[in-house]
ZADO-926995 format. One record per residue: x, y, z of N, C-alpha, C, CB in turn; residue number from 1. Coordinates in steps of 0.2 Angstrom, whole numbers, padded with zeros to 4 digits, always signed. Glycine has a CB too. Example, Ala and Ser with C-alpha at 12.3 -4.5 7.8 and 13.67 -1.06 7.14 Angstrom:
BEGIN
R  n_c1  n_c2  n_c3 ca_c1 ca_c2 ca_c3  c_c1  c_c2  c_c3 cb_c1 cb_c2 cb_c3 num
R +0066 -0028 +0039 +0062 -0022 +0039 +0066 -0016 +0039 +0057 -0022 +0045   1
R +0064 -0011 +0035 +0068 -0005 +0036 +0064 +0000 +0039 +0070 -0003 +0029   2
This chain:
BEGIN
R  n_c1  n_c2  n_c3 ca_c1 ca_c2 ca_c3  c_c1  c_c2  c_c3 cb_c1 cb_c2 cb_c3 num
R +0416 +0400 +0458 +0418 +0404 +0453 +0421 +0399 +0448 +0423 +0410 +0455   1
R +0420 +0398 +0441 +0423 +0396 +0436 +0425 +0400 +0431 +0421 +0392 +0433   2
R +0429 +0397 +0426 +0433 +0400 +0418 +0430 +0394 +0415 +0444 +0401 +0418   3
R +0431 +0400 +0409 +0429 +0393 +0401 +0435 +0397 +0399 +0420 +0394 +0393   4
R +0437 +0391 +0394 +0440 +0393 +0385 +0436 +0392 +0381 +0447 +0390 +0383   5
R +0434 +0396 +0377 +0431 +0394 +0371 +0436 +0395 +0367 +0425 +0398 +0368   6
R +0435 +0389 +0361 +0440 +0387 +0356 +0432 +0387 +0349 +0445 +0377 +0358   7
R +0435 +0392 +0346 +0430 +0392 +0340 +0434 +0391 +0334 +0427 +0401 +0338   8
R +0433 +0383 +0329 +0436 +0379 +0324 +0433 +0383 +0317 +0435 +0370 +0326   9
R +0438 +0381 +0314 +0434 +0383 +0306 +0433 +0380 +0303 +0436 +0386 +0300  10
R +0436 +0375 +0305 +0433 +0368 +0300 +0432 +0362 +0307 +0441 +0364 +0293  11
R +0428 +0355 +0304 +0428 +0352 +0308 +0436 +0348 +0313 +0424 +0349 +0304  12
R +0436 +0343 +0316 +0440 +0340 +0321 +0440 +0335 +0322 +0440 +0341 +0325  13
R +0440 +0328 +0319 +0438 +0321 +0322 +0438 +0320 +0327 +0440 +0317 +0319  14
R +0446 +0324 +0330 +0450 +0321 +0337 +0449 +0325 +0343 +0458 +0320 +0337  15
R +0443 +0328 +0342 +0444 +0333 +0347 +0442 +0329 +0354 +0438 +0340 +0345  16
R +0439 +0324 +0356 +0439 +0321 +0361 +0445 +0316 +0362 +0434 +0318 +0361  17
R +0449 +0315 +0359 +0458 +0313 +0361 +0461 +0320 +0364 +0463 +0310 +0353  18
R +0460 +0325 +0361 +0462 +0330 +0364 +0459 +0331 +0371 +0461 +0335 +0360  19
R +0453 +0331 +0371 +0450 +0332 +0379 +0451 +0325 +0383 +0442 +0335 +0380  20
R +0453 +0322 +0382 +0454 +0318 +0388 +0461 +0318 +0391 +0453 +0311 +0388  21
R +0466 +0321 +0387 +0473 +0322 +0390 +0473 +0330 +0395 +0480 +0323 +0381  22
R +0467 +0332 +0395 +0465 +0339 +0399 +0467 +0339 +0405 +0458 +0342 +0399  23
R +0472 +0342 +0407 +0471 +0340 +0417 +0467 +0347 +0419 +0483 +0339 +0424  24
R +0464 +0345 +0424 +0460 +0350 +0428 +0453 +0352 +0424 +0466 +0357 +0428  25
R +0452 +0349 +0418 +0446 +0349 +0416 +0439 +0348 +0420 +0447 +0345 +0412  26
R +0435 +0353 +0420 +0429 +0350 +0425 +0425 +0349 +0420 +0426 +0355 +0431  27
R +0423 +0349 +0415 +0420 +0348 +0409 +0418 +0350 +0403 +0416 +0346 +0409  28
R +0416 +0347 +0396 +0417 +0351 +0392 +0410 +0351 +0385 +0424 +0348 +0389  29
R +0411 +0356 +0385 +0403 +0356 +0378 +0405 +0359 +0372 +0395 +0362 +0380  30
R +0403 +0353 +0369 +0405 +0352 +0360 +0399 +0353 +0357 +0409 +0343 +0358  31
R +0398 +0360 +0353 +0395 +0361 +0351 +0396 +0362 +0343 +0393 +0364 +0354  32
R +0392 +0360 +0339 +0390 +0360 +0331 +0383 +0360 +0329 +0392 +0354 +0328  33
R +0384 +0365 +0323 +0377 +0367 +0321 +0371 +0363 +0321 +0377 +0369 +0314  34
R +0366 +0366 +0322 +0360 +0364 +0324 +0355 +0369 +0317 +0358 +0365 +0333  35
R +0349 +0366 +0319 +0345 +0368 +0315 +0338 +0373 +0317 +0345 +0362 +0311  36
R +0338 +0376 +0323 +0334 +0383 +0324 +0335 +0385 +0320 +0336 +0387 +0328  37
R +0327 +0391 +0322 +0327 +0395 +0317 +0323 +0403 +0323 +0321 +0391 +0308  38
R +0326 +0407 +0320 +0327 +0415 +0323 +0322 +0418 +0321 +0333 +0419 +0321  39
R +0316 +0419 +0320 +0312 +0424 +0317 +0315 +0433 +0316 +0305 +0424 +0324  40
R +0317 +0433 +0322 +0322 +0442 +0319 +0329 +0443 +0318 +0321 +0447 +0326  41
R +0332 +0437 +0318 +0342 +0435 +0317 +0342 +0431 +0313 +0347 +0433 +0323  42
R +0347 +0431 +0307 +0348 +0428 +0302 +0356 +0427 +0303 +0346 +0431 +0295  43
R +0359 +0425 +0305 +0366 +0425 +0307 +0369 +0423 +0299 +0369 +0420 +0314  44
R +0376 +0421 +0298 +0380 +0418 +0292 +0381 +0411 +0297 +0390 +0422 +0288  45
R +0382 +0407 +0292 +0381 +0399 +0294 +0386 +0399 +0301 +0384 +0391 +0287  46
R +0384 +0396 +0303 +0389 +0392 +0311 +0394 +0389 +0309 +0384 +0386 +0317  47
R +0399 +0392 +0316 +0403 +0388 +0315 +0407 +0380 +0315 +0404 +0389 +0317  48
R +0408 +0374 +0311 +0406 +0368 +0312 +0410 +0366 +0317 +0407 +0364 +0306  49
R +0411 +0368 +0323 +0414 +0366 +0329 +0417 +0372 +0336 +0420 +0363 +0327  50
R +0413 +0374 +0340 +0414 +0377 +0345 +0417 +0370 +0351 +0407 +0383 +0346  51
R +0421 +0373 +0355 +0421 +0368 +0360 +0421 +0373 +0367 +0428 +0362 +0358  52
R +0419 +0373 +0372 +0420 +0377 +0378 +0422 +0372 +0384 +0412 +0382 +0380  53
R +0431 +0372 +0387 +0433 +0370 +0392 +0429 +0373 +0397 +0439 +0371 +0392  54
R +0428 +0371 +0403 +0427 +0373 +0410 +0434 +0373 +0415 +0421 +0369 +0413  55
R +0436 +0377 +0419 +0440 +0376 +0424 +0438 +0381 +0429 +0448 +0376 +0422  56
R +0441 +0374 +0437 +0440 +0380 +0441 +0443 +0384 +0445 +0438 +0379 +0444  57
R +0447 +0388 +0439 +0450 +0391 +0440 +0457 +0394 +0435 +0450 +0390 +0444  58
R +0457 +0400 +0435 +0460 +0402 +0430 +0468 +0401 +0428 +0460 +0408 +0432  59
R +0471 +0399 +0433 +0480 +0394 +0432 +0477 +0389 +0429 +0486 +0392 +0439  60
R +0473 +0386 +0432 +0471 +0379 +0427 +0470 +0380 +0420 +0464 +0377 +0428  61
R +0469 +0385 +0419 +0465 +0386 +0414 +0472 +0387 +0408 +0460 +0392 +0415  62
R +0475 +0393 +0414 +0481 +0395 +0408 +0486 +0386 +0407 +0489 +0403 +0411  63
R +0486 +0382 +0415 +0488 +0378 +0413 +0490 +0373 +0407 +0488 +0377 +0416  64
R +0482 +0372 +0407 +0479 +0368 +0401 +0482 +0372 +0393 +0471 +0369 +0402  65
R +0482 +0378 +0394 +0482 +0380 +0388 +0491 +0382 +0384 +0478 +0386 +0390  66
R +0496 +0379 +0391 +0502 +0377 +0389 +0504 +0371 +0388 +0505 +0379 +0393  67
R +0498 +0366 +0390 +0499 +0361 +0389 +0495 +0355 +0383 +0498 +0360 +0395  68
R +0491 +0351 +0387 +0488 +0346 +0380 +0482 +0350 +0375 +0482 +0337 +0384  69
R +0482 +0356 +0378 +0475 +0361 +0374 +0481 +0364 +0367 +0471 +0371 +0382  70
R +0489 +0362 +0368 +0492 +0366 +0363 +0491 +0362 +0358 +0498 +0367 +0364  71
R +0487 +0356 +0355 +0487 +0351 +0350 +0482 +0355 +0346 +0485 +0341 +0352  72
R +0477 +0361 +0348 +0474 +0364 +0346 +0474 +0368 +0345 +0472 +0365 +0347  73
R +0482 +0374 +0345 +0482 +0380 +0343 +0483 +0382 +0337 +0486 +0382 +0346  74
R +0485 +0377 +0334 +0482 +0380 +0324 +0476 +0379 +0320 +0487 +0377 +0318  75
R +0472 +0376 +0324 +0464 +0374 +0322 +0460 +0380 +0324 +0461 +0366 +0327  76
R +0462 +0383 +0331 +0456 +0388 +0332 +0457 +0394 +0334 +0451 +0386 +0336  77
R +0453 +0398 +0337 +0452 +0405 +0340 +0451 +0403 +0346 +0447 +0410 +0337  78
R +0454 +0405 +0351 +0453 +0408 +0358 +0448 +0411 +0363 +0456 +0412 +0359  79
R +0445 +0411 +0367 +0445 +0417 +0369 +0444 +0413 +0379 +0437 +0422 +0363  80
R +0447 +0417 +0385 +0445 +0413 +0392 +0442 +0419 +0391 +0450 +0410 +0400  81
R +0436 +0416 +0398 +0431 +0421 +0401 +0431 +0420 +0408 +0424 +0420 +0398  82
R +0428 +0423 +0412 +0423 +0422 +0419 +0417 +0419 +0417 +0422 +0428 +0424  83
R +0413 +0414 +0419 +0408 +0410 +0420 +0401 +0414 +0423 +0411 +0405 +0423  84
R +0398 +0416 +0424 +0391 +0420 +0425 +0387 +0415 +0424 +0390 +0427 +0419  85
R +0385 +0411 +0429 +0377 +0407 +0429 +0374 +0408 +0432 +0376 +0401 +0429  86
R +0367 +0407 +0430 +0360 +0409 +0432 +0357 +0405 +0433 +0355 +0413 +0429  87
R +0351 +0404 +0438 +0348 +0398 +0438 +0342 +0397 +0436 +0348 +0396 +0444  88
R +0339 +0393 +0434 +0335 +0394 +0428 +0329 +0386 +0433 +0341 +0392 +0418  89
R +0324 +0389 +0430 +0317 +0384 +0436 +0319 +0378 +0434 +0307 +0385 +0433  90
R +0321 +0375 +0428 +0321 +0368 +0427 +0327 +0368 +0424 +0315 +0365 +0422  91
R +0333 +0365 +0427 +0338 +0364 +0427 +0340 +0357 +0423 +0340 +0365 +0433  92
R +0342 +0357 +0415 +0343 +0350 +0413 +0350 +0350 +0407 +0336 +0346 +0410  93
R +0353 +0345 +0406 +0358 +0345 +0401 +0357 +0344 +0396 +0362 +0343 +0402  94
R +0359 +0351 +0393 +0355 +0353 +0385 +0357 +0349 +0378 +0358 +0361 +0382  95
R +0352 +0350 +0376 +0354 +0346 +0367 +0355 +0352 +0363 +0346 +0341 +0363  96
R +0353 +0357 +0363 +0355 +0363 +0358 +0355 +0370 +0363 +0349 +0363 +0350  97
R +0360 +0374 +0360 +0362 +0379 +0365 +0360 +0386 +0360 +0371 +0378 +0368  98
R +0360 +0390 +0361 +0360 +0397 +0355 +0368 +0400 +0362 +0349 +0406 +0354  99
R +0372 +0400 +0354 +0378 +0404 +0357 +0378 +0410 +0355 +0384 +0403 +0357 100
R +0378 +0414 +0359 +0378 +0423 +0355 +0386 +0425 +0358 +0369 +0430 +0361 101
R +0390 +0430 +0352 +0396 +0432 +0357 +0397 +0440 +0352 +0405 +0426 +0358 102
R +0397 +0444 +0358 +0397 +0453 +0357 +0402 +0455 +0354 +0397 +0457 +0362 103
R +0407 +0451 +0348 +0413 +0453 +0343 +0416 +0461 +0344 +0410 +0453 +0336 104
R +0410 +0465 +0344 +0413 +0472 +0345 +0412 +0476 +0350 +0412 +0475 +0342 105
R +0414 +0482 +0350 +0415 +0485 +0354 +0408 +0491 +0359 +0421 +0486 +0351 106
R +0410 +0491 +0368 +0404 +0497 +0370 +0407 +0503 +0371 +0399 +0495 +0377 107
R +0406 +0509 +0370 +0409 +0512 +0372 +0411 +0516 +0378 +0407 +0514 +0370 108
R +0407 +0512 +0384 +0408 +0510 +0391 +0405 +0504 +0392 +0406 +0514 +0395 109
R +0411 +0499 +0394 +0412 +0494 +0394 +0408 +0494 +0402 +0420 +0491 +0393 110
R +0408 +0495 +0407 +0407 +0495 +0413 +0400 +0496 +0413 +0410 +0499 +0417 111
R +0397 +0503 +0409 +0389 +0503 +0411 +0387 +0498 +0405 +0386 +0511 +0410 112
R +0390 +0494 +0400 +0389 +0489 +0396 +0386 +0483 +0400 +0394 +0488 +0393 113
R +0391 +0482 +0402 +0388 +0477 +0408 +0388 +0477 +0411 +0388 +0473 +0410 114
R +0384 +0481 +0417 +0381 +0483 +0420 +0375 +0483 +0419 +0384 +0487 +0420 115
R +0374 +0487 +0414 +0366 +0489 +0412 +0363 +0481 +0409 +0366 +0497 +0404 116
R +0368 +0476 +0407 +0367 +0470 +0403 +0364 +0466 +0408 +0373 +0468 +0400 117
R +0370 +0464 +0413 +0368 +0458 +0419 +0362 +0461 +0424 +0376 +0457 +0426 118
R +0360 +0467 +0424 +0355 +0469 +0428 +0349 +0469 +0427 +0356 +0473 +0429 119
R +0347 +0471 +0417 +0343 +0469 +0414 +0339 +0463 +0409 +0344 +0473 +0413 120
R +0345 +0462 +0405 +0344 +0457 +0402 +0341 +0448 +0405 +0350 +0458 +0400 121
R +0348 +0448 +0409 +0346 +0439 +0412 +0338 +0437 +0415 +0352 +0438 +0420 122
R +0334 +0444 +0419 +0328 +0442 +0420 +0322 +0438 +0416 +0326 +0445 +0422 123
R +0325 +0443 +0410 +0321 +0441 +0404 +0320 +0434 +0399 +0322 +0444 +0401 124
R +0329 +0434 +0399 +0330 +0428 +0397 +0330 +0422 +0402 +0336 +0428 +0394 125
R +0329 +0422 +0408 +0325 +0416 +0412 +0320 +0415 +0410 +0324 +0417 +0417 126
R +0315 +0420 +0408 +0308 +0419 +0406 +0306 +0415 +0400 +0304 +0425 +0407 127
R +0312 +0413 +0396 +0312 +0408 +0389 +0308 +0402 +0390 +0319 +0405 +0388 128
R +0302 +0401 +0388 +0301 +0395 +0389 +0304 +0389 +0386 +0296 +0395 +0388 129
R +0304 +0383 +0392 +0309 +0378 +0392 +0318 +0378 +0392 +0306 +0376 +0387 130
R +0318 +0384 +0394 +0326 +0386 +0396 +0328 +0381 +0402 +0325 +0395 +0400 131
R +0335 +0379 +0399 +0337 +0372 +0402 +0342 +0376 +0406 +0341 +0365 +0397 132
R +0347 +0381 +0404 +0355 +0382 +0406 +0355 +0392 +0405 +0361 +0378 +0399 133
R +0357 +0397 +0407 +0359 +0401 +0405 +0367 +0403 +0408 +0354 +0405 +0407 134
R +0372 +0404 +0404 +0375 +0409 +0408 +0379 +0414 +0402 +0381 +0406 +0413 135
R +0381 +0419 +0406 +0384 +0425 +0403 +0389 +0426 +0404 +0383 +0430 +0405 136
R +0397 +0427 +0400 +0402 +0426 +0401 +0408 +0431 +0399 +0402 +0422 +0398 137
R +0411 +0435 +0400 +0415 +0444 +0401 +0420 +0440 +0403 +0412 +0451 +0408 138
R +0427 +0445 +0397 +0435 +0443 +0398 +0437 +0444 +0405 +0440 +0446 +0392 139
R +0443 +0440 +0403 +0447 +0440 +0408 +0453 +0441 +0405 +0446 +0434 +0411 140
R +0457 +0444 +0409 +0466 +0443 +0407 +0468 +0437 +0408 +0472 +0448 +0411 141
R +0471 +0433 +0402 +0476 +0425 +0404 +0483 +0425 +0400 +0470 +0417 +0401 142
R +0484 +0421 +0405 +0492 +0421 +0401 +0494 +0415 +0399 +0499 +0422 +0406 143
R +0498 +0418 +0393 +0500 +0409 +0387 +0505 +0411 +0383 +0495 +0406 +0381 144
R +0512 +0409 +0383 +0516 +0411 +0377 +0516 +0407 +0372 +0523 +0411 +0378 145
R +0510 +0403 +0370 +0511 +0397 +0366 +0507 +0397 +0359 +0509 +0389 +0371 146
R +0507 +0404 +0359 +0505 +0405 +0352 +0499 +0406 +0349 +0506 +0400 +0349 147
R +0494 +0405 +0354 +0488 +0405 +0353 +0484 +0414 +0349 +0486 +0403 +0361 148
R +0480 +0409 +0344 +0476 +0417 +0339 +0470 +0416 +0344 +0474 +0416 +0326 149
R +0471 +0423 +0347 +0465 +0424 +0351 +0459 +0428 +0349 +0466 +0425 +0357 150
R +0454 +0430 +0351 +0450 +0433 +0349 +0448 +0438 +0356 +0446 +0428 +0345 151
R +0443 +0443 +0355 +0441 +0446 +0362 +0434 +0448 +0364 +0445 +0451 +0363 152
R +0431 +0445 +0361 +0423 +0448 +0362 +0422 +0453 +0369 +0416 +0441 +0362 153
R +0417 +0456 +0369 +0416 +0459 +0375 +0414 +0455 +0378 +0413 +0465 +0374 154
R +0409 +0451 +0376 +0403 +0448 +0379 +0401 +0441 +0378 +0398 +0453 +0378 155
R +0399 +0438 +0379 +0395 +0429 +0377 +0390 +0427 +0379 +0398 +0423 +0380 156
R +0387 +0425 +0378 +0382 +0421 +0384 +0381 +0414 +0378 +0372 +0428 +0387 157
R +0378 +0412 +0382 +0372 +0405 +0380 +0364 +0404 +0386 +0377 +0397 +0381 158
R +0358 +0402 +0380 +0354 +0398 +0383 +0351 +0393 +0380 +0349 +0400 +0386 159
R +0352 +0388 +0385 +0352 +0380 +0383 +0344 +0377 +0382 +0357 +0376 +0389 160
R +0344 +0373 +0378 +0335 +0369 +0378 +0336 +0362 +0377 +0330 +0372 +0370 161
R +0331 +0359 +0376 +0331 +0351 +0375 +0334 +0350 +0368 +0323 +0347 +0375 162
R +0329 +0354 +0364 +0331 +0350 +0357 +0331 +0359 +0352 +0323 +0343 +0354 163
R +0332 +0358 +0344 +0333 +0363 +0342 +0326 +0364 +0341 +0337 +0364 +0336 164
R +0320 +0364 +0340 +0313 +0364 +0340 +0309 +0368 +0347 +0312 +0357 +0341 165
R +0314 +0367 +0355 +0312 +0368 +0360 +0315 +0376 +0358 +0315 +0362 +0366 166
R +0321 +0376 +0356 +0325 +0383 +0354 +0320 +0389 +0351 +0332 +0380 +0348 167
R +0318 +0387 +0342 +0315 +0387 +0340 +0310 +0391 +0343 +0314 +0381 +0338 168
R +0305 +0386 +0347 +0301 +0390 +0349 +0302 +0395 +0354 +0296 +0388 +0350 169
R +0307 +0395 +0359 +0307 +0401 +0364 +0309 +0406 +0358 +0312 +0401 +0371 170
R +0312 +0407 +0354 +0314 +0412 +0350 +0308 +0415 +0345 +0318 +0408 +0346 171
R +0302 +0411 +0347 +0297 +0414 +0341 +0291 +0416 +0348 +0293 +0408 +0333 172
R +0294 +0416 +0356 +0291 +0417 +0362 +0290 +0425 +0363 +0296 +0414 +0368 173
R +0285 +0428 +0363 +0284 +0437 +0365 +0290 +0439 +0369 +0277 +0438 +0372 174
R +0292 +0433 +0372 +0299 +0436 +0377 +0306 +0436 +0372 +0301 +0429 +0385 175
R +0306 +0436 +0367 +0310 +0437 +0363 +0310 +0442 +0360 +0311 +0434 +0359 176
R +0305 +0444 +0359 +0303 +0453 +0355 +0303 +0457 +0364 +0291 +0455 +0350 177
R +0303 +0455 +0369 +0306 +0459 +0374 +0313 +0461 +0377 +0303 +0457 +0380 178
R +0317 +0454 +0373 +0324 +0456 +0374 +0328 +0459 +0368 +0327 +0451 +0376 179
R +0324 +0459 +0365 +0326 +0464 +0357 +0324 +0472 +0360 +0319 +0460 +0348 180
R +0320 +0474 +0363 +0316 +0479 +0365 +0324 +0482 +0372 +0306 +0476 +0369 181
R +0327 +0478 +0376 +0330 +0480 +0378 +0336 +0480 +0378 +0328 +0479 +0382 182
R +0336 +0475 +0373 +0344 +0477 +0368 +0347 +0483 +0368 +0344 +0476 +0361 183
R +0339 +0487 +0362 +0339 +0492 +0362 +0342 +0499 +0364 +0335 +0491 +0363 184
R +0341 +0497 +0371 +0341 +0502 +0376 +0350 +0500 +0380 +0333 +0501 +0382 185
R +0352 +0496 +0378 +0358 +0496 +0380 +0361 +0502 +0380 +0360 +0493 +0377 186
R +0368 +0504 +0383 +0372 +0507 +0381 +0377 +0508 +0373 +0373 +0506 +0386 187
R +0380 +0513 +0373 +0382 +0512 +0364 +0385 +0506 +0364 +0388 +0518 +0359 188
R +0384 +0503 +0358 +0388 +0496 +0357 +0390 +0497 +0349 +0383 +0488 +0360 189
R +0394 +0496 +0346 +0395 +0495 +0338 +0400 +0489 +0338 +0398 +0501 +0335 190
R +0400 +0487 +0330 +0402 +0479 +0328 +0398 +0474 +0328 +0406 +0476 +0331 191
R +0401 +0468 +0329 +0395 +0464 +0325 +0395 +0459 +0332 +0398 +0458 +0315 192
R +0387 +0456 +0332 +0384 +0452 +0336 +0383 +0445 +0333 +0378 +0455 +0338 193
R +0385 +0440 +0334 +0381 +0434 +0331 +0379 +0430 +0335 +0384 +0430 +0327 194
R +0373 +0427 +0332 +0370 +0421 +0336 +0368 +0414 +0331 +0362 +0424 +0340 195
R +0371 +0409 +0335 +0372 +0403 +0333 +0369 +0398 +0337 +0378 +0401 +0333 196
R +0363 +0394 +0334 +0361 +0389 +0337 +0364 +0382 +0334 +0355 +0391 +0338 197
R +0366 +0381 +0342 +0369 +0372 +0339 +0370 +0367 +0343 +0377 +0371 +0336 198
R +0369 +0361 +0340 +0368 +0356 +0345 +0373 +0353 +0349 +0366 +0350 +0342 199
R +0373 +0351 +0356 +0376 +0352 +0361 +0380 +0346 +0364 +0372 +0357 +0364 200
R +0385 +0343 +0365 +0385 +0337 +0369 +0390 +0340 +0375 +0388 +0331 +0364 201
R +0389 +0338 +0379 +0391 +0339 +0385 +0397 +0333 +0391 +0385 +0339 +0387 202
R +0402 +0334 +0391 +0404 +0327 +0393 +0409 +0330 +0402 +0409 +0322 +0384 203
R +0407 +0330 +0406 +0407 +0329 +0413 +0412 +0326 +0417 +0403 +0327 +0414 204
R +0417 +0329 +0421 +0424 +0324 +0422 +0420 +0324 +0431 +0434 +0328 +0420 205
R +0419 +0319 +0433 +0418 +0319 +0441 +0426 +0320 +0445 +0413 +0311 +0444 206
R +0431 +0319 +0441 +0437 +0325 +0448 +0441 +0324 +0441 +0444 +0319 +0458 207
R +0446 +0328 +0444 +0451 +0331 +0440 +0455 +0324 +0435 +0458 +0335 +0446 208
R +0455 +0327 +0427 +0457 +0323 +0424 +0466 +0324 +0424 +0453 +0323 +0418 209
């Protein structure tokens, strides 16, 4: 079992990798910036010019971090920890561009929300062609007195590809009009959805920094 923090920036960051190497407990981190997919049935507003997603394994870590060298960040972004949800996907490789989708608003039952989500959805989105990474990501309560402007989506996911082109096309893949079809059939959900595809760099701590 792991946690993320996603930190969603509004503007760019030059030093965001001075910042993640003072990270203790960091198991690794993906810095993502816009890419250039394109959505046949989603037209999002431009992406954000810097998402960054900590990993830890485990949740005090996490808040640890977030009392600590992650505080050089709290007026640059938005918040949000999750639980980690990964799937295993046939060809497992480390991505060059990710589509990040996160469920801003709200279901009217959160439980059969995801519920009906993790049971239906993910099969399908395995069947992406050229699908490197999937996972799916649902809050968590964390603790921080340190000021942090957080945010709370219901929901997150990502799936990851080689390149924005690889993206590109599973997006214009029949298996995309099947998961629009079972969107559909979700349970009520209102507020806004967005999906962001962007390029992805990845950088990996083999033990605790």
């Amino acid at each position: 079992m792991s946690f993320c923090l996603f930190a969603v920036f509004s503007e760019p960051f030059a030093d965001i990798d001075a910042v993640i190497n003072r990270v203790h407990g960091l198991l690794k981190a993906h810095l993502y910036t816009p890419a250039g997919a394109h959505d046949p049935i989603l037209n999002d507003a431009e992406s954000p010019p810097l998402v960054v997603q900590f990993y830890f394994d485990s949740l005090p870590s996490l808040e640890d971090a977030c009392d600590g060298a992650l505080q050089a960040l709290k007026e640059r972004c938005e918040v949000q920890a999750m639980l980690v949800r990964p799937f295993a996907v046939a060809q497992p490789k480390t991505p060059d561009c990710t589509y990040l989708v996160a469920y801003e608003g709200k279901a009217e039952d959160e439980n059969a929300w995801h519920s009906h989500y993790l049971k239906h959805h993910p099969p399908l989105m395995l069947r992406l062609p050229g699908i490197r990474e999937l996972e799916i990501y649902t809050p968590v309560v964390w603790l921080s007195d340190s000021g942090w402007r957080r945010v709370n989506c219901t929901q997150r996911n990502k799936v990851a590809f080689d390149s924005a082109e690889a993206l590109t096309a599973a997006l214009h893949s029949p298996v995309r009009v099947e998961m629009r079809q079972d969107f559909a059939s979700l349970p009520r959900f209102t507020g806004r959805v967005t999906h962001y595809p962007m390029s992805t760099r990845v950088r990996v701590f083999s033990q605790h920094t």
